[in-house]
C-alpha positions, 0 to 999 in steps of 0.5 A: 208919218212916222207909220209910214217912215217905219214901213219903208225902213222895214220893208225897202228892199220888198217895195223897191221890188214892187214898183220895178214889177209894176212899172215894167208890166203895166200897160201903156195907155196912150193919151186921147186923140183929139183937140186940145183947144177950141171954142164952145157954148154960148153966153159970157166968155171963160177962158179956162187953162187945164194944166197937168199930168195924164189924167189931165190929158185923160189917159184912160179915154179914148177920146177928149171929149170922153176925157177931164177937157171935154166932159168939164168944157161941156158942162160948162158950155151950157152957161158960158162961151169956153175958150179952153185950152189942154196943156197936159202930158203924161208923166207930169209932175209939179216939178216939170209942170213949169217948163211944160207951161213955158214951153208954150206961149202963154194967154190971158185965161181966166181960170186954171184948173192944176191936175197934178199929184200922182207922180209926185207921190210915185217920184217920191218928192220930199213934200217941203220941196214940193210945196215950194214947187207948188207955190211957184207953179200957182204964182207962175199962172197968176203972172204970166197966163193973167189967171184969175182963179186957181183950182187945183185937185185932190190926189186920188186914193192910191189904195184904190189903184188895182195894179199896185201890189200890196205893201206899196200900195198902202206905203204910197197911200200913207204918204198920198193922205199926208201930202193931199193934207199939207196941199189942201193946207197951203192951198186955203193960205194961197186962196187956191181953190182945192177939191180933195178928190172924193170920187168913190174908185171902183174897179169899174171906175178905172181905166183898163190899166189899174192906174188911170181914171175911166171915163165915168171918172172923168164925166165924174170929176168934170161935174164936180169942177163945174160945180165948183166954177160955177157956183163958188 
């Protein structure tokens, strides 16, 4: 921590330029075309909630079922009747995920999966503030969508993210680890499940922006989530 405090005293004024530059030339990628709920498998019914950002709403696909929802409701459909529902925007962060979710009219889900982190880090939250807010969010589920278990994911390396320019790009990894550290930390006393992201981000990973997953990302992760509902 105090690495990182250090960093952004010395080097403000170079990391400021940084992020203006990036966010004006990135490209914009839109959000997926396609259904953002639906019915699908066969065997017991699970009612699944993806709340989040936009790789959430699988920015970097073309399509959902190229997307976090689609390739996570079909590897679950081969045991279980998915009842799925997508709330997921881009820009999303643990501050706005609670007004995004009243937005809509809640159902009684079974699990929920939280994919959220990367605009906490780049809005540069303090992390106690964001702890509280994640705390409200995982009891918002409980209460008002009757969810039973909680699955939240690991934020991404931001070292890995090619648009990003170095010294930013080491600056907001610094701070990523040490809020992906306290997340996992709170998530064990709440009895969230959390799955530190451990997905290898190879160029050819990436979306073509340099920021978002690609598809072999999200077939990726929609394995390892699968994995985790399913056998733990």
């Amino acid at each position: 921590m105090l690495l990182e405090m250090l960093a952004k005293l010395l080097l403000m004024p170079l990391l400021t330029a940084q992020a203006l530059r990036a966010r004006k030339t990135a490209t914009e990628l839109p959000e997926p075309i396609g259904h953002r709920s639906g019915l699908s498998g066969n065997g017991s019914v699970l009612r699944l909630l993806i709340v989040g950002d936009s790789s959430a709403a699988g920015v970097g696909a073309t399509r959902q079922t190229e997307a976090l929802s689609g390739q996570l409701v079909n590897a679950l459909a081969s045991s279980h009747r998915i009842d799925w529902r997508l709330i997921a925007k881009t820009g999303t962060t643990t501050r706005s995920a609670c007004p995004l979710l009243r937005s809509q009219t809640p159902s009684q889900m079974d699990v929920a999966l939280v994919v959220l982190g990367v605009n906490d880090i780049t809005s540069q939250i303090p992390l106690e503030r964001l702890l509280r807010l994640r705390a409200a969010l995982y009891e918002h589920l409980r209460r008002e969508w009757g969810v039973k278990r909680v699955i939240a994911t690991g934020i991404p390396p931001i070292e890995k993210f090619p648009l990003l320019p170095n010294p930013l790009r080491w600056v907001l990894s610094l701070q990523a680890h040490r809020y992906d550290r306290a997340l996992y930390q709170q998530a064990q006393e709440l009895k969230v499940d959390y799955l530190p992201f451990d997905i290898p981000l190879s160029p050819e990973m990436m979306a073509s922006d340099g920021f978002h997953p690609g598809p072999n990302t999200y077939y990726l992760m929609g394995q390892r989530i699968a994995e985790q509902i399913l056998h733990n």
